[in-house]
N, C-alpha and C positions, 0 to 999 in steps of 0.2 A: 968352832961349834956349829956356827950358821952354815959352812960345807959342808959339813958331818948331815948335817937334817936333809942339807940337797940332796947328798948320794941317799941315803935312807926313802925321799919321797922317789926320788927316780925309779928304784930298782923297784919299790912296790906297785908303781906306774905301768912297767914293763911288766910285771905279773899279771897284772890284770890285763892286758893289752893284749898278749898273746894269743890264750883260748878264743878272744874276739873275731880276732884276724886268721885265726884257725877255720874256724866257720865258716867265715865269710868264704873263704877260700874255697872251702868246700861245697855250700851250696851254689856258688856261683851266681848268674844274677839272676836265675828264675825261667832263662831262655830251654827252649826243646832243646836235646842234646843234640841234634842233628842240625839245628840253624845255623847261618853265618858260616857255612863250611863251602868253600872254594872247590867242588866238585866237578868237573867240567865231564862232561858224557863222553865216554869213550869206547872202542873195543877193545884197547889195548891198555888193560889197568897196567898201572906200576904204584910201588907202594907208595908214593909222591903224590897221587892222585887221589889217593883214596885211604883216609884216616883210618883208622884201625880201632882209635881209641872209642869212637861212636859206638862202636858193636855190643860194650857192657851195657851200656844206657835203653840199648831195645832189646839186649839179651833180659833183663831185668822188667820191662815191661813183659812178659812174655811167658815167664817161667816163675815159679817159688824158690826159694833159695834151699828148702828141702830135697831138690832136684838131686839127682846121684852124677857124679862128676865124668860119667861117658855121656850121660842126657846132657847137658850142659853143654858138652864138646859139640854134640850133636845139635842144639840151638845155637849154638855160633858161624855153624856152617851155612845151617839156615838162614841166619841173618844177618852174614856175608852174602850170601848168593842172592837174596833179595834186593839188598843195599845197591850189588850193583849192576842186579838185573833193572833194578829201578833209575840208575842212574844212564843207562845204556839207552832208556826210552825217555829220557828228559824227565820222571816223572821223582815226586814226592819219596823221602827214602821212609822206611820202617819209624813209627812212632818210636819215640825211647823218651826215658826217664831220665831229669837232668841228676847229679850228683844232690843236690838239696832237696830233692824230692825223694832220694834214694835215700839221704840221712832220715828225713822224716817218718820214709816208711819202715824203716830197718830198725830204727835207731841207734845214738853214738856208740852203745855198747857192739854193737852186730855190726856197725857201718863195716869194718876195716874187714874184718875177715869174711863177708860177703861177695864186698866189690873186687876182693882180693880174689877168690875162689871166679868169679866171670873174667875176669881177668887172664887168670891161668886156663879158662876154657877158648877163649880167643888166643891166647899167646900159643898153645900146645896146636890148635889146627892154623898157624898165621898161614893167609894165601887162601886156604884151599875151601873149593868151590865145589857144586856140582852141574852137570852140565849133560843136554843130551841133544845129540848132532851138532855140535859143535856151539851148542847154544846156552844160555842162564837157565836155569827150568824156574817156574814156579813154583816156588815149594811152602805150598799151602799147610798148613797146623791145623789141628784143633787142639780142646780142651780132653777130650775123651768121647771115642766113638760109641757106635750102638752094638757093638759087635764085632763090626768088620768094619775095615773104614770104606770112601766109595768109590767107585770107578767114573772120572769123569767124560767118559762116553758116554756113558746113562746121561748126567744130567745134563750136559751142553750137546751130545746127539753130532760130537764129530770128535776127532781124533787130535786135535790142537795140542792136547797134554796127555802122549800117549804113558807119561814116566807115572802117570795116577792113578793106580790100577786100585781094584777091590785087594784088601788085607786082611788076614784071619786077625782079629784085635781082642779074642778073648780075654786076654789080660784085663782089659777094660773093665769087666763084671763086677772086681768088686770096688770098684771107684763111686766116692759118694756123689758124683754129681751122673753116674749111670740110670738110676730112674730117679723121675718126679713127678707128682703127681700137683694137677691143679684141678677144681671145681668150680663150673660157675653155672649160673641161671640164664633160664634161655635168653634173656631179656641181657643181662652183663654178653655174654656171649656177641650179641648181637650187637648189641652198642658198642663194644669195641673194635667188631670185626668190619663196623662203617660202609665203607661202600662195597663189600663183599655181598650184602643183602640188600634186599629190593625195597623199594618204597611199601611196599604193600607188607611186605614182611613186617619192617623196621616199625610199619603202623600197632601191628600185631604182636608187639613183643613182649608186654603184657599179659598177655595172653594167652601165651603159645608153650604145650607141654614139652619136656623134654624131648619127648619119644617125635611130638611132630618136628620138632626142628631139625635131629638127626635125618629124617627121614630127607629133608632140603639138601643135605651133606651126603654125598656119595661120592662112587667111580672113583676113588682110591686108588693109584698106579705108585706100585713101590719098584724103587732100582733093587739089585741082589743082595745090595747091607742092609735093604728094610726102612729107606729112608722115603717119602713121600714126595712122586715127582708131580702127580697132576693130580688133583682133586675138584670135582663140582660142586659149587654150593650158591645155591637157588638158580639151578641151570646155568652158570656160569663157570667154565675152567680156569682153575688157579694153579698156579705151581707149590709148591711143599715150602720151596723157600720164601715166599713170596707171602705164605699165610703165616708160618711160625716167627718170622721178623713183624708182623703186625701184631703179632699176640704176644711178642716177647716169649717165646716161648724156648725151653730149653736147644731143641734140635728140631729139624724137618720128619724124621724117626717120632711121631705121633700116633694114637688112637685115640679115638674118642668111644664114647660109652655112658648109656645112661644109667646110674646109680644113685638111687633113692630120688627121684624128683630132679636131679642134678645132673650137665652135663662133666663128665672125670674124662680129664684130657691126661692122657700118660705119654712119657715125653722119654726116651732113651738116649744116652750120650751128655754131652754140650759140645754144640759146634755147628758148621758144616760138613763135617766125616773127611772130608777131601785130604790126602797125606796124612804128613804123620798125625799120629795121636800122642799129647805130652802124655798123657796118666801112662801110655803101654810105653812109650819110648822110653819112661821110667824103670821098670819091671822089666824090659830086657837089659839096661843098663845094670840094673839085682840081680838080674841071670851069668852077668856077665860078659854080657855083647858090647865088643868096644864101637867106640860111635859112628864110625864105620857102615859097619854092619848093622848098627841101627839103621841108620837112613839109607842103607839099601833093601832094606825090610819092607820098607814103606815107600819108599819111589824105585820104578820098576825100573832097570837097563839104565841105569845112570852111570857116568863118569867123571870120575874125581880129577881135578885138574887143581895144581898149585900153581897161581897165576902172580904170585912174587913171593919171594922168601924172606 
């Protein structure tokens, strides 16, 4: 009888034990998914050198899991050809999300057939890269452009990344993070934009009507997507990126405008515009565009290079 109870506590010991050790297993120990990875810089990847399994964990930082399964192919390319364009300069690979941060965000119900779906987007392109002159490209994202995404000769003023040209991004339009509007007081305005403005302003900012504070903010220089490269404020030149990262602001693609006592900053896109766009890389993926042909849309004269099988 007293064996009989042993096997009965044992086996119900083992049931509860399992689902534990499931988890565990899954979230891992909390570490970035890219740590502790024996990467050694190279120009000659082999699949030995260079883990594969990493790519879900910043494909997932990266993208929604509502994404359409040619987008998806198409963010794993991308985040191969980062991973080891980064590795090639010694440098930091792509953030990713470890598997227990992914069960957290997903949860248990959605874990499996998520991770499984980035999975099958890294497995279907393994290897393949993009590349121009025989080199890793940078292959810049945003969230959703203003229109077009931008040509980075406008904003760095040389030809370094000629594969980032201007793209027609209309598809963008009706994405909800394509406008946004924020409102603040001349005084908010000021206090957060710090050393942008002068002593003598900053003194004044109580003070100071919409209409005159605009008037401090000029000389406006937008590239062809409309995004804001140089602007003066209180005779000082700033760049577009340089003010919308201080202000947190959705994109460099701003207007200001005074509306009822208030300055209304309207903000188009989210992002830097630069490459693809995830909202359009989407929408042609619904058109039909295999991924491919996606990220040939948006990086100009590129080649696809399978660098192991």
């Amino acid at each position: 009888m007293k064996h009989f109870l042993y096997q009965i506590l044992g086996t119900v010991a083992l049931f509860i034990l399992i689902p534990i050790v499931f988890t565990l297993l899954i979230q891992g120990n909390g570490e970035n998914a890219t740590e502790n990875l024996d990467l050694t810089p190279t120009t000659e990847m082999s699949e030995y050198e260079f883990d594969e399994d990493v790519l879900p964990g910043i494909i997932a930082n990266e993208i929604s899991m509502e994404t359409e399964e040619e987008a998806v192919k198409a963010q794993a390319v991308i985040a191969r050809t980062n991973s080891l364009r980064a590795i090639e300069a010694g440098e930091n690979l792509p953030e990713g999300l470890t598997k227990g941060e992914m069960l957290r965000l997903w949860g248990q119900e959605n874990f499996s057939e998520y991770f499984g779906r980035l999975e099958k987007g890294v497995k279907d392109t393994r290897g393949v890269v993009m590349m121009y002159g025989g080199k890793y490209i940078r292959a810049d994202f945003h969230r959703s452009s203003a229109g077009r995404t931008r040509d980075a000769g406008e904003l760095y003023g040389e030809e370094e990344f000629p594969y980032l040209k201007s793209a027609d991004s209309r598809m963008d339009l009706p994405s909800e993070d394509f406008l946004k509007v924020v409102f603040y007081t001349p005084k908010e305005l000021i206090e957060k934009g710090g050393e942008f403005f002068s002593e003598e302003t900053k003194a004044a900012a109580s003070d100071l009507k919409a209409e005159e504070l605009l008037a401090k903010i000029s000389a406006q220089e937008r590239d062809m997507a409309g995004y804001v490269t140089g602007i003066t404020i209180d005779g000082k030149k700033r760049s577009g990126e340089e003010v919308r990262l201080c202000y947190d602001w959705n994109s460099s693609a701003f207007s200001l405008k005074e509306v009822d006592g208030k300055i209304r900053v309207l903000t188009k896109g989210l992002g830097h515009g630069l490459g693809l766009s995830i909202y359009g890389a989407n929408e042609l993926a619904k058109d039909g565009f295999s991924y491919k042909d996606i990220l040939k849309y948006f990086y100009s004269e590129i080649e696809f290079v399978t660098q192991y099988d």
